[in-house]
N, C-alpha and C positions, 0 to 999 in steps of 0.2 A: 779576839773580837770575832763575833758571829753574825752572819749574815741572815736576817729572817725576810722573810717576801711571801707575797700573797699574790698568786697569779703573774710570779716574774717582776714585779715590783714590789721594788727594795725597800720595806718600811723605816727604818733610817734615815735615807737619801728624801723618802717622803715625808719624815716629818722635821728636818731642815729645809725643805724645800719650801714646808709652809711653815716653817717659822714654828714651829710648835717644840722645835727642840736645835740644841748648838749643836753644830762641830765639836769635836775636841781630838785638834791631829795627835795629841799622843797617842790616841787612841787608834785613829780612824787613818793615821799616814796620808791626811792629804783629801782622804777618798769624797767627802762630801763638802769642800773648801768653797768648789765653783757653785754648788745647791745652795751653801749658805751666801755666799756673794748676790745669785742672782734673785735671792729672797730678800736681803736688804736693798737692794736697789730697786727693786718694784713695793717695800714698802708694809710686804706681810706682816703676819702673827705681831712678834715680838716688837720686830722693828718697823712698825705704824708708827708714826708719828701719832702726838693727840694733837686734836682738834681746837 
């Protein structure tokens, strides 16, 4: 796995963060577990609930 970032931020960790993309610890060991936790719990992208 490779890490890409744009100005020190981890585009990865940014697009689980906003829900635009999973986790997958095979891959990731873990790395963005807590970005995808604190995206479901506030609701973003994926995991919005509908209205």
């Amino acid at each position: 796995m490779a890490v890409c970032s744009i100005d020190g931020v981890d585009l990865a960790e940014w697009l689980v963060r906003n829900e635009l993309a999973l986790d997958w610890p095979m891959y990731s060991k873990d790395e963005y577990d807590k970005a995808q936790r604190d995206a479901e719990h506030a609701g973003r992208g994926m995991c919005r609930q509908p209205r």
